[in-house]
C-alpha positions in Angstrom: 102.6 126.0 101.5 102.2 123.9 104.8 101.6 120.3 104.4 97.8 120.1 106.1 97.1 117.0 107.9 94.8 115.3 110.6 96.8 114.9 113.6 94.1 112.2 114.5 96.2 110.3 111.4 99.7 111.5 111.9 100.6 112.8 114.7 103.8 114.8 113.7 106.1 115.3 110.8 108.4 112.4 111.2 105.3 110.0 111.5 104.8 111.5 107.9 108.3 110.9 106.8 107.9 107.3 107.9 104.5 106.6 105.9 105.8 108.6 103.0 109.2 106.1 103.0 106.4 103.0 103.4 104.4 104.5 100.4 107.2 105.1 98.6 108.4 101.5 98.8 105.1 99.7 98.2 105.2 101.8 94.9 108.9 101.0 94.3 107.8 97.2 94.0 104.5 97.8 92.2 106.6 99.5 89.5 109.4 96.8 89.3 107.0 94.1 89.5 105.0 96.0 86.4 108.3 96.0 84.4 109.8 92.7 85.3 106.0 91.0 84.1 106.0 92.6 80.9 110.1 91.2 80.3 109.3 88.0 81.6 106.6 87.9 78.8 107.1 85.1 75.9 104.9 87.4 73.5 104.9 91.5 74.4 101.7 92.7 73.3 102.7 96.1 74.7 105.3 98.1 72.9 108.1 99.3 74.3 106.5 102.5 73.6 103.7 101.6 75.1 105.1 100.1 77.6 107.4 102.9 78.6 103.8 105.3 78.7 102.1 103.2 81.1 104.8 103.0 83.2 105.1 107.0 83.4 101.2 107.1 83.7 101.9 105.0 86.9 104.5 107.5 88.1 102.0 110.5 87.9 99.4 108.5 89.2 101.3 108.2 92.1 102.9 111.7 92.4 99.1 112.6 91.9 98.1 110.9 94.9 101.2 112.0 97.0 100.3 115.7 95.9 96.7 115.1 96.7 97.7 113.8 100.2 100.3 116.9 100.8 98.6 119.6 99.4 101.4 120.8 97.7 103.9 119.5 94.4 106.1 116.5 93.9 108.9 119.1 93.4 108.2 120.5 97.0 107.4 117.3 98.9 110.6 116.0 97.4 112.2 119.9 99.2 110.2 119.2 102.5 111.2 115.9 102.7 115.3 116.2 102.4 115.2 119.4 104.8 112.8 117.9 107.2 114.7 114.3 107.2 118.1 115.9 107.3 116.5 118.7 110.0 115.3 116.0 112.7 119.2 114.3 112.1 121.0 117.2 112.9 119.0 118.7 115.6 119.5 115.2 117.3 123.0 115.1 116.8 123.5 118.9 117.5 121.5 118.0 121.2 123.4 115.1 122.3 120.8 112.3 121.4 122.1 108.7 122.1 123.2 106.6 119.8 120.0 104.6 119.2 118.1 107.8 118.6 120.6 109.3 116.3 120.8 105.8 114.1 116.7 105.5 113.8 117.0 109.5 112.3 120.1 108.1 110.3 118.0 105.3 108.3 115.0 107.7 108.0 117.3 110.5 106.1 118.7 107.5 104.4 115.3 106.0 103.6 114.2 109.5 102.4 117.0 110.3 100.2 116.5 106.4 98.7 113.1 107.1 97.8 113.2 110.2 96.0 116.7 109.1 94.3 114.4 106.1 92.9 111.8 108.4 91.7 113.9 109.9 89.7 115.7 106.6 88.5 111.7 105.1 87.8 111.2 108.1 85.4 114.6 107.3 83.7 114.0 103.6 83.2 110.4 104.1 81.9 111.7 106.9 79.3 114.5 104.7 78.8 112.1 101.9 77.1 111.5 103.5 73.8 114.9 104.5 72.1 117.6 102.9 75.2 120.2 103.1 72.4 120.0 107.3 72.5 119.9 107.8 76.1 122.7 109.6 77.3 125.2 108.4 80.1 125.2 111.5 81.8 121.4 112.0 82.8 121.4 108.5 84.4 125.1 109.4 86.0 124.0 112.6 86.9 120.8 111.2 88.9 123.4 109.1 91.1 126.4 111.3 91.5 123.8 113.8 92.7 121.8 111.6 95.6 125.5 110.0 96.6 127.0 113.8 96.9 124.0 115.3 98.5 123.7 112.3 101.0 127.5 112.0 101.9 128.1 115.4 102.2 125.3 115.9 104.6 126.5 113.1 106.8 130.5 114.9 107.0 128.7 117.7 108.0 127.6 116.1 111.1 129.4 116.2 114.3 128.7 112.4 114.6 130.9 109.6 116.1 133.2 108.3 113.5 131.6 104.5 113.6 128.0 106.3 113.5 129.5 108.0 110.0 130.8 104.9 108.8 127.4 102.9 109.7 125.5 105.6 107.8 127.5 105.4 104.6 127.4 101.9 104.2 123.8 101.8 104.9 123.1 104.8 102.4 125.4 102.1 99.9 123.4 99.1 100.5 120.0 100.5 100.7 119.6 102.9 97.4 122.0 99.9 95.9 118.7 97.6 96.7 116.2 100.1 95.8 117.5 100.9 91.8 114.6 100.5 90.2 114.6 98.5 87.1 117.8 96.3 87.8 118.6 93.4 90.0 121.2 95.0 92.7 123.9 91.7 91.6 124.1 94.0 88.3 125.5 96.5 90.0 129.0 97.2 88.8 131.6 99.6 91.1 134.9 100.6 89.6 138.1 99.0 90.4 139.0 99.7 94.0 136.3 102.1 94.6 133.2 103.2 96.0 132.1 104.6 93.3 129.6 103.1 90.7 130.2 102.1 87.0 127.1 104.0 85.7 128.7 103.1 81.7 128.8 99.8 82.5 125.4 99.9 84.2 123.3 101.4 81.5 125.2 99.1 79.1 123.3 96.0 81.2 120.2 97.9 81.2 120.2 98.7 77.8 121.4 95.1 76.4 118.6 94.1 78.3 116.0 96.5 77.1 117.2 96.0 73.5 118.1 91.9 73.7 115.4 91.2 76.2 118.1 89.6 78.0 116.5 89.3 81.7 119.0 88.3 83.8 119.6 91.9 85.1 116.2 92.6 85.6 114.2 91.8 89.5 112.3 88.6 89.3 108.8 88.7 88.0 106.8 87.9 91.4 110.2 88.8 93.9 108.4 90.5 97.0 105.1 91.6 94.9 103.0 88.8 94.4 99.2 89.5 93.4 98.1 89.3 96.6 100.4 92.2 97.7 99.8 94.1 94.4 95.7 94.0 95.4 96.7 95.3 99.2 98.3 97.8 97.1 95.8 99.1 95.1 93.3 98.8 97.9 94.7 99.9 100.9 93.5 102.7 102.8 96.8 104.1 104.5 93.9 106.5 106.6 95.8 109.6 105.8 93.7 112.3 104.0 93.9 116.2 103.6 90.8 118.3 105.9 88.4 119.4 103.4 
């Protein structure tokens, strides 16, 4: 199914990649903010159970409103987005582009692979509320290893100047590091010498934190989402709509 939109509103699919990555974000700090209010609570009316059920009626609010605006499934705008992010990258790279228009393709990829790697991780934490102590290690390590392999192999595969390869990885590291929903990105823990994460170490702080209510992994209550923000949020008009 095509994605059907006004070209009076976007004018081509990597303006939509662009508004989808701002969407995405806005919604990244809506959630966080949601989850770091109810910790930062003296008395929790709400459940962790209940809790953990508004939290995924938030997600499929907003994969309903990102399904409404597409036309089509979060499973396929998750597709469209990786092939059609990674599609503009290696076209550039395959015709020559300079350096600046290569690295502005390079973040968007990045920015794209971020977003739908926290999706995933959102779902996870909000699941995670009601019994953190039975969660398995390997869904929340397989969510990672997956986005870092996907991501890392795509950029090897690029016939891209060595310094544009290394740029790319450490901006894939620091970005999706600052975009894990649910925990502060100073709780991040890498192994020993290594690039790779400590996802057991990881979940341990999550779930200490979830079962203690120890907060000190968890983002600031008001951090970059301040009630003002939350109502633009909620209100905002991004102008984008499907043709009836």
């Amino acid at each position: 199914m095509d994605l059907c939109f006004p070209r009076s509103a976007v004018s081509n699919n990597l303006e939509l990649l662009s508004f989808l990555n701002e969407y995405d974000e806005k919604f990244g700090n809506h959630f966080d903010y949601e989850l770091s209010r109810w910790f930062a609570s003296q008395i929790k009316i709400t459940s962790n159970a209940e809790k953990s059920q508004e939290l995924l009626g938030l997600l499929d609010d907003h994969d309903a409103e990102m399904e409404s605006i597409a036309g089509i499934t979060s499973e396929q705008l998750d597709d469209f987005r990786e092939k059609q992010s990674y599609a503009f990258l290696s076209t550039a790279v395959l015709n020559n582009a300079t350096e600046d228009e290569v690295g502005k393709l390079v973040e968007i990829y990045m920015r794209t692979m971020t977003f739908i790697r926290a999706r995933k991780l959102q779902n996870f934490t909000a699941s995670f509320l009601v019994q953190p102590w039975k969660t398995r290690l390997s869904d929340f390590e397989d969510i990672l290893i997956s986005a870092d392999r996907r991501v890392l192999d795509a950029i090897n595969s690029l016939d891209m100047l060595d310094n544009l390869k290394s740029l790319a990885k450490e901006f894939w590291k620091s970005y999706s590091s600052a975009h894990t929903p649910g925990i502060k990105e100073s709780c991040l823990v890498y192994r020993s010498n290594s690039e790779t994460l400590d996802y057991d170490e990881i979940l341990d702080r999550i779930r200490v934190a979830i079962m203690m209510q120890v907060t000190s992994c968890i983002p600031p209550e008001y951090e970059g989402w301040d009630s003002v923000e939350k109502t633009k949020y909620e209100e905002e008009d991004f102008g984008i709509h499907k043709e009836p």
